[in-house]
N, C-alpha and C positions, 0 to 999 in steps of 0.2 A: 651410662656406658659411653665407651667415646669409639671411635672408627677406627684406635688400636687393640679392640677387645680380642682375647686370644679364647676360642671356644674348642671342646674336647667331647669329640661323640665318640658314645662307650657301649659297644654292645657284645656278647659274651663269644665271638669268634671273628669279629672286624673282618666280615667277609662280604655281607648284607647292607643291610640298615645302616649302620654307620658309614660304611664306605659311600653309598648314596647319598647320605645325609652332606658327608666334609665333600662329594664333586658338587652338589649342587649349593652349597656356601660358597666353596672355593670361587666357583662360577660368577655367582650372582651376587658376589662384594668385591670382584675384581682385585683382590689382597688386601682389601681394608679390612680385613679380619683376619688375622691368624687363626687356621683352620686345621685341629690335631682329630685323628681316629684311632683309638685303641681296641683290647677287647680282653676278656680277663682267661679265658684260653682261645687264644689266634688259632684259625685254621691254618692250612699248610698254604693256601693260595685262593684268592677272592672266587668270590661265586658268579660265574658264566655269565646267567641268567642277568643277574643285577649290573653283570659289564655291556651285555645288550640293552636291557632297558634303557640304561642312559645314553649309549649309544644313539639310541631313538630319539631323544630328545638334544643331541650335541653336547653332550660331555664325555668324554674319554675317561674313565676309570682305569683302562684295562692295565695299567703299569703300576698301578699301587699292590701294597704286598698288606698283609694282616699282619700287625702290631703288638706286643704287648703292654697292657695296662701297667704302668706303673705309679709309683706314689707321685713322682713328679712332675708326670705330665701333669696331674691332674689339681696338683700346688701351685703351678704353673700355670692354670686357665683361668678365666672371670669365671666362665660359664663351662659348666660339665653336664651332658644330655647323654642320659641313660638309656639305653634301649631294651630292659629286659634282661639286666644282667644281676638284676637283686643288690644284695649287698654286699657286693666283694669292690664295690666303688669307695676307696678311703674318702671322708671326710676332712675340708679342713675349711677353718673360720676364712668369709668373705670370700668363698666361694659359692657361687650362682648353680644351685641344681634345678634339673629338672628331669620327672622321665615321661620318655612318649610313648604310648602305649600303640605299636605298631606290628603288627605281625610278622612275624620271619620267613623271608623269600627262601632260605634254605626247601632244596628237595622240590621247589614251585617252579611252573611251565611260566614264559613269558608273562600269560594272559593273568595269572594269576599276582604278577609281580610288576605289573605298570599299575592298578590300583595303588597300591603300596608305594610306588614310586610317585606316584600325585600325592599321597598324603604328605610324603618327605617333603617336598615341593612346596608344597600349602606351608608348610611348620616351618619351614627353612625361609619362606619372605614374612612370615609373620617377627623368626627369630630378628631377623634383620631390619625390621620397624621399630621392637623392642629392642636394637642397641643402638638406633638412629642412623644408622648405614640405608643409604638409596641402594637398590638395585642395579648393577650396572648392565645387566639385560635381561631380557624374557627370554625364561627356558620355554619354548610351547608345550601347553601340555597335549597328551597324544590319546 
């Protein structure tokens, strides 16, 4: 992979997971990664919780809105990172899957949802060694 890989987190209301997942890429590849979030039914509007937690760590979510999954986003990525949405994720040749097995902050109090937001964290500098992208800074974790 090269430092214009374009990656696509896909989880089943682009409100959670996913939206944590593309601020903390977005973050910590400084735009050497095109960074998409879908979900195969979008909520109406991202989840609180998940805008606080990154909050906590300096990322700003709160202006992103939930997406729908389409065939194209997902034609259109190297890499597609599922989070629990099964198989409503279209396949297509020479595309990069993967899914994280990550609990959903939906209906979760803060405390319950910075765990979760370290795992994102951890997966997101791991994703980021695996497309050969440096970090361009340390989120702290909290």
């Amino acid at each position: 992979m090269s430092d214009s890989s374009s990656v696509l987190f896909v989880c089943v209301h682009n409100a959670g997971r996913s939206q944590m997942a593309a601020g903390f890429l977005a973050a910590l590849s400084g735009g050497a990664v095109e960074v998409r979030s879908a979900g195969s039914m979008p909520a109406d509007q991202i989840n609180a919780v998940a805008v606080e937690a990154m909050a906590e760590v300096g990322i700003d979510i709160r202006s992103e809105q939930p997406k729908v999954l389409t065939p194209d986003a997902v034609e259109s990525s190297d890499v597609v990172i599922t989070m629990g949405c099964g198989d409503v994720c279209p396949v297509f040749p020479g595309v990069r899957y993967e899914d994280w097995q990550l609990d959903d902050p939906a209906g979760q109090g803060l405390d319950s949802v910075r765990p979760i937001r370290e795992e994102i964290r951890t997966r997101v500098l791991a994703l980021l060694d695996q497309l050969g992208v440096q970090p361009v800074q340390v989120v702290p974790s909290r």
